[in-house]
C-alpha positions, -999 to +999 in steps of 0.1 A: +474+688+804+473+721+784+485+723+754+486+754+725+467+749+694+474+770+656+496+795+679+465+817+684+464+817+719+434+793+722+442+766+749+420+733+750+415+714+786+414+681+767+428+676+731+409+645+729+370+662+723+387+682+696+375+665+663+386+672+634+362+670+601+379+659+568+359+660+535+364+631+518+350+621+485+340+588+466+360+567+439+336+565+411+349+531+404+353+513+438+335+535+460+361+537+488+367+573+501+395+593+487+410+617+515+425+648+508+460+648+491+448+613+472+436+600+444+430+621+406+406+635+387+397+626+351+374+647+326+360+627+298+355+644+269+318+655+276+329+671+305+320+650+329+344+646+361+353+618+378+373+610+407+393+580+412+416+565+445+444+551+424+459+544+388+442+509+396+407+519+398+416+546+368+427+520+347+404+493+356+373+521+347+390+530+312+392+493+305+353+490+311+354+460+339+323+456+357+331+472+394+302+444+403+324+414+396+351+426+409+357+411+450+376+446+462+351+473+451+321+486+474+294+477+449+308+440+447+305+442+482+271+458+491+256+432+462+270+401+477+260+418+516+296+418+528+300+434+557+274+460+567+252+428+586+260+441+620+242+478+614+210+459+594+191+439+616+163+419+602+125+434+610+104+410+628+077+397+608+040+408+626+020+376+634-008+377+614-045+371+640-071+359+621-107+369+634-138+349+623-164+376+616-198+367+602-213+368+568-245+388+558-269+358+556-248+329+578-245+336+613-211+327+627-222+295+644-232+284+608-201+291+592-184+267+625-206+241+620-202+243+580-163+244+583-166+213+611-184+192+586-170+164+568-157+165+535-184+136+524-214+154+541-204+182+524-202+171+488-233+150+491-247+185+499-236+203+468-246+171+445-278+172+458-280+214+454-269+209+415-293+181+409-320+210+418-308+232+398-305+211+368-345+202+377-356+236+373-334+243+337-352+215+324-386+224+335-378+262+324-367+245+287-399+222+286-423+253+294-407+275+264-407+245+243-444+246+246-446+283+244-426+280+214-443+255+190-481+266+186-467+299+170-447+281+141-471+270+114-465+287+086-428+279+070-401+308+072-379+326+052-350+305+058-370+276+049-380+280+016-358+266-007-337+286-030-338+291-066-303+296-084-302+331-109-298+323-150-272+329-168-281+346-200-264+334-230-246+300-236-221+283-210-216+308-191-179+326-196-175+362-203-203+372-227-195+352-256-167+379-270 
């Protein structure tokens, strides 16, 4: 079917692939869109402009409620996730492949057979590596001790007992004034 468009002598085959582009705009309070021939502006006193759908959203913005907490709004809506779970699909989470690698200094069959051992082994192990070490502290402490006490004859400093300053002049106080 033909049909005449805007009188301008332009025929379109098929009126249905004619689309037509409206510029809407966004309610500052509810976040709906506002199409043309809706909706009101308001300019606050620093010149700012915004853009409402209805006295409702005008009113509910001058009397300072929280477009969050109320149900109707867009930002009530997005914070709750209303809606828009159809277009957002959750991402798969990657599977995570661990690969055993050796250590500089423990070959990988080490680390197996360390990791297959049981727990008892194991602490025996690191009782018996602790008792070593605690060995060579106290033969490192006995050799200094011996170092140390050949050198320390004569008395120090710190020692030598102290001797307290006189006082000139009476019982002490200020001088005797």
């Amino acid at each position: 079917a033909l049909c005449h468009l805007y009188g301008g002598g332009g025929y379109v085959q098929n009126p249905q692939t004619v689309a037509m582009v409206v510029k809407t705009e966004l309610c500052n309070f509810s976040g709906m869109r506002i199409y043309p021939g809706h909706g009101m502006r308001f300019v606050r006193g620093d010149s700012r402009v915004f853009t409402f759908l209805s006295a409702k959203t005008k009113l509910s913005f001058q009397m300072r409620r929280n477009p969050r907490k109320l149900c109707w709004t867009q930002l009530y809506r997005r914070m709750h996730k209303k809606g828009a779970l159809e277009e957002v699909q959750k991402r798969k989470a990657r599977r995570v492949i661990k690969v055993d690698r050796a250590i500089v200094g423990a070959s990988l069959e080490t680390i197996h057979a360390k990791r297959n051992q049981k727990p008892e082994v194991r602490k025996e192990a690191r009782e018996a590596a602790l008792r070593e070490i605690k060995e060579r502290k106290k033969v490192k402490r006995a050799e200094k001790a011996k170092l140390a006490k050949p050198t320390s004859s004569v008395p120090t400093k710190h020692a030598l007992p102290k001797s307290k300053p006189v006082q000139k002049g009476g019982k002490g106080g200020k001088g005797g004034r």
